[in-house]
C-alpha positions in Angstrom: 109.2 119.4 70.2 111.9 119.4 73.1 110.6 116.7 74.8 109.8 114.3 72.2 113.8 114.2 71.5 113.5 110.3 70.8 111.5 108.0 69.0 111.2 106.0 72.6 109.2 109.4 73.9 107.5 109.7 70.4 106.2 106.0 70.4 104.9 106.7 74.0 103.5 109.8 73.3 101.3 108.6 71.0 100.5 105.1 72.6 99.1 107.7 75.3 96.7 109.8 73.0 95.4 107.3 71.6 94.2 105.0 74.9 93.3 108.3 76.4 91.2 108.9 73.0 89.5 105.7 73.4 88.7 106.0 76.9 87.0 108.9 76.2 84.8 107.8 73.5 84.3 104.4 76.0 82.7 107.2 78.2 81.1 109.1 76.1 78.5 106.6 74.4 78.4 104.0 77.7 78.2 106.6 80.1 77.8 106.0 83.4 75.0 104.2 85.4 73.6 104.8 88.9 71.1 103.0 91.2 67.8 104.8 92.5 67.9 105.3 96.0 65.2 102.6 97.6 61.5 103.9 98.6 61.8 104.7 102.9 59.9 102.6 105.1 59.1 103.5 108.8 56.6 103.9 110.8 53.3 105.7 109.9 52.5 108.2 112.8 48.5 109.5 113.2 48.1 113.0 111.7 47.3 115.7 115.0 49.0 118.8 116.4 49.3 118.0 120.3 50.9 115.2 122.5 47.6 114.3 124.1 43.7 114.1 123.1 40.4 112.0 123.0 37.7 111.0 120.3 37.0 109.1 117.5 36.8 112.0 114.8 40.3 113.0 113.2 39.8 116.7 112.7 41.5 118.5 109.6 42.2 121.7 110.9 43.7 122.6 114.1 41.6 122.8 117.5 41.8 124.9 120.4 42.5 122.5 123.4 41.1 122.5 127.1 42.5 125.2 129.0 45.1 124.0 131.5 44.6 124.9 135.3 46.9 126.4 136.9 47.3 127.2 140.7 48.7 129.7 142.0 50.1 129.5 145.1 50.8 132.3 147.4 53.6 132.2 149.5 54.0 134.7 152.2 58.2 135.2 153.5 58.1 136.3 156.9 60.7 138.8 157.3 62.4 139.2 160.6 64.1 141.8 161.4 67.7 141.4 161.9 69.6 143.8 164.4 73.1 144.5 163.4 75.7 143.4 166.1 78.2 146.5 167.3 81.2 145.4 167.8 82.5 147.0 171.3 84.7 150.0 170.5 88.5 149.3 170.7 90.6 152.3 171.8 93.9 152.7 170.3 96.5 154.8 171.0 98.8 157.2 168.8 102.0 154.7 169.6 100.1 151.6 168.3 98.9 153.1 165.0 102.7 154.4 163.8 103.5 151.0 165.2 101.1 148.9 163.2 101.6 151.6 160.0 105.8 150.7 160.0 105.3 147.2 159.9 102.3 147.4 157.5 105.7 149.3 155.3 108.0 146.6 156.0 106.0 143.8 155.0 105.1 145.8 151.5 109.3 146.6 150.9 110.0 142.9 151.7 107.3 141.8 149.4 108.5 144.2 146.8 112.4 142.9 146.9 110.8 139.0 146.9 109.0 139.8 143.8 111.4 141.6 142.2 114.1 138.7 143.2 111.9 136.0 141.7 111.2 137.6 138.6 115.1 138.2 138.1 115.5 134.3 139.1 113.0 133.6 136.0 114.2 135.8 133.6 117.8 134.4 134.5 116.2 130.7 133.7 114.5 131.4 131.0 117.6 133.0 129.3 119.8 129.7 130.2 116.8 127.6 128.6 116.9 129.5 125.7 120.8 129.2 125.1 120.8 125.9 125.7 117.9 125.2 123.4 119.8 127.3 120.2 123.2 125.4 121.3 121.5 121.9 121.1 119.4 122.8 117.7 122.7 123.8 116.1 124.4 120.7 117.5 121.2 118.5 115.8 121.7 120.9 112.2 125.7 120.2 112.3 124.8 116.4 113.0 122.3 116.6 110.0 124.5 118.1 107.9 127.0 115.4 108.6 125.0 112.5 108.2 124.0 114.0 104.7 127.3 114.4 103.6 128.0 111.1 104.6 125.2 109.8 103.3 126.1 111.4 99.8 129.6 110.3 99.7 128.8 106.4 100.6 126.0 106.3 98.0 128.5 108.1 95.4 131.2 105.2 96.7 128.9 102.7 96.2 127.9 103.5 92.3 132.2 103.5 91.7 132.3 100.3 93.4 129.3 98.7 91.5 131.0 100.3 88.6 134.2 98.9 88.9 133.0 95.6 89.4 132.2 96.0 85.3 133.9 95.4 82.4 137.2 97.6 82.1 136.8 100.4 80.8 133.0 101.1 81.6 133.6 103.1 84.5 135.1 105.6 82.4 131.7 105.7 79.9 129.9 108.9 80.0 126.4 106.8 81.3 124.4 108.5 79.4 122.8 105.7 77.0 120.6 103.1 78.8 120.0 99.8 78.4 123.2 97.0 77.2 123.9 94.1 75.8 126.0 91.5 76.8 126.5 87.4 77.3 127.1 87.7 81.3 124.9 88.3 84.3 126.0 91.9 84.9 124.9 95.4 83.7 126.6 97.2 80.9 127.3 96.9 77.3 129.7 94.5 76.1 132.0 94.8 73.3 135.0 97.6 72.3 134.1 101.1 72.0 135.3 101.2 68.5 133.8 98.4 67.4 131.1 97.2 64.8 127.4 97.4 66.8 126.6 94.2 64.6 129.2 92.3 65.1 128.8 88.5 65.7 132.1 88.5 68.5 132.6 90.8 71.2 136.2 91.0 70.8 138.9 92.0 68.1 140.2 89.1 66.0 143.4 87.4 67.1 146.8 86.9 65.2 146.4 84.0 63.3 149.9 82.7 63.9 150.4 79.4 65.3 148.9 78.8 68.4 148.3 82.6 68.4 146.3 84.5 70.6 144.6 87.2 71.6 143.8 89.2 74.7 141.6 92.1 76.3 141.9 93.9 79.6 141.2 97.3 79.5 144.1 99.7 81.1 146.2 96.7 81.8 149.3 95.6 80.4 150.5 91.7 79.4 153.4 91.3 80.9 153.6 87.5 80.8 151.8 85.1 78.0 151.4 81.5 78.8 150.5 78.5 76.0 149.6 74.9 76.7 149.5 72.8 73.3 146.4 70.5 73.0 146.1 66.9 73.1 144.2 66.1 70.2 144.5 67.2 66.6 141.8 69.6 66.9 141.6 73.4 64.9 139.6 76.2 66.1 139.4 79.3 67.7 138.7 79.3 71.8 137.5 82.6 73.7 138.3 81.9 77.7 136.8 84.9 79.8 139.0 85.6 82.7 139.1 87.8 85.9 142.3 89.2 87.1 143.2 91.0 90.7 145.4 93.9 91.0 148.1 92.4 91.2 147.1 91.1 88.0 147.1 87.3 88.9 144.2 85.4 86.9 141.6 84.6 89.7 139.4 82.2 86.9 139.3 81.0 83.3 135.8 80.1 81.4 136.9 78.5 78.2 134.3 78.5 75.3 132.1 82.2 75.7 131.1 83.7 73.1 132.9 84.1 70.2 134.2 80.4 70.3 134.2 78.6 67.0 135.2 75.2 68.5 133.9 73.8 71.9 135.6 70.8 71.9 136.6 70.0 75.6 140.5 68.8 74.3 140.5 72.9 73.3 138.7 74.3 76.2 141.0 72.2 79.0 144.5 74.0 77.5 142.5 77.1 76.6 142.1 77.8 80.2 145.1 76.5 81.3 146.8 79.3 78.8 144.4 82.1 80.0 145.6 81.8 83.4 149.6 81.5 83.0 149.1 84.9 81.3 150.4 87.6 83.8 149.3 91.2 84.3 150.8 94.4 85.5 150.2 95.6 88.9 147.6 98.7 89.1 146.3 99.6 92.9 143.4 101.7 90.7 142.1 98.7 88.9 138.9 97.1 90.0 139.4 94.5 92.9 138.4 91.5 90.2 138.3 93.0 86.1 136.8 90.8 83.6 138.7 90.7 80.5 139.3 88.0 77.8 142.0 85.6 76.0 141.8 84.0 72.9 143.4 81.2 71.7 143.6 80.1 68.4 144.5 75.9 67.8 146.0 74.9 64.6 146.2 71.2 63.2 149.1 69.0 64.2 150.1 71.7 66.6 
């Protein structure tokens, strides 16, 4: 199948049918239990079909109860009679009526041009709200958008810098294996590209001339070798991990990684003291501090 393109996703695949498998048959012959719901207790209530009656005989069908009294009472409304009041007739004259009927006009024009002014007044404001409201939303998208972007381009800065910060050269992997390997406390996978996958040393062998040695920085160039002689008649080989700037000064030396066949400390002092007299070329790409290596290879009498 496509998706069982490794034997990682085929192990799991499996792993998973067959605890599924046995969870089923788990269920399938214990089954699962439940409780009986507990017998309801209360209060036992005397068997009858009204809120009230008398006796010592519990009948066992229904009984036709005392017919309730009612009284009727009779009330008699007294109606008086209620003479309308006339109002004393008002004469008006001709003159008053147009009078009263052109101000009656007035009033409903003036009322007219108030309405129609406050409705304008509302449209006008509810038109201003509105452009206002679509301005601000696409000042909030634009902001969103911008954040975003930023957001993207300082997460994508920091996966550079964390890979920079590796072993030369690993920035430049494709990243699509997982996992590594390695003798430090940082992720990645150790070792030359080209090299042996069961190899015993994670760099290529030195020259074996005397006090020979070699070196690893990926992308840089030596431009300057140093070599400090031991003080004791010691032979062996001495792998001193460095870090280097980019100005490619040597910021540290760790004499005796791995890949060292001698840790004697007369061969570690002068091992480090040689790793960092070596001088690099400038490269303003370079990680701020690359880890590279130096070995140095001691020879008797020398």
């Amino acid at each position: 199948m496509s998706f069982l393109n490794t034997k990682h996703k085929k192990k799991s695949f499996t792993l998973t049918t067959l605890l599924f498998s046995a969870l089923l048959l788990l269920l399938f012959y214990i089954g699962l239990t439940y409780m009986d719901p507990p017998e309801e207790k209360g209060i036992a209530v005397n068997f009858g079909q009204m809120d009230f009656g008398k006796g010592d005989v519990q009948p066992k069908e229904k009984i036709k109860s005392e017919p309730i009294k009612t009284v009727k009472e009779i009330v008699e409304e007294q109606q008086e009679e209620v003479k309308p009041v006339t109002e004393p007739e008002v004469q008006v004259s001709a003159e008053e009526k147009a009078a009263e009927k052109l101000v009656t006009q007035e009033n409903e024009e003036s009322i007219l041009i108030k309405q129609k002014q406050e409705a304008k007044r509302k449209a006008d404001a509810a038109a201003k709200k509105a452009t206002a409201d679509a301005a601000r939303k696409e000042q909030q998208r634009v902001a969103a958008e911008k954040a975003e972007t930023e957001r993207k381009r300082k997460a994508e800065q920091a996966k550079r810098d964390k890979v920079d910060n590796l072993f030369g050269g690993l920035a430049k992997s494709d990243g699509t294996a997982k996992g590594g390997e390695g003798d430090d406390n940082k992720a990645g996978d150790k070792g030359n590209p080209a090299g042996d996958p069961y190899a015993t040393s994670y760099y290529g062998t030195p020259g074996s001339g005397s006090g020979g040695s070699g070196y690893g920085l990926s992308g840089r160039k030596l431009l300057k070798k140093g070599q400090v002689k031991q003080q004791c008649n010691e032979e062996g080989r001495v792998v001193v991990k460095i870090v280097v700037d980019r100005n490619g000064k040597v910021l540290s030396a760790t004499a005796g990684v791995k890949g060292t066949t001698n840790n004697d400390p007369c061969l570690l002092k002068p091992a480090e003291a040689t790793a960092r007299l070596h001088k690099w070329n400038l490269d303003a790409n370079a990680p701020s501090q690359q880890v590279g290596f130096v070995v140095v290879n001691f020879k008797l009498g020398e």
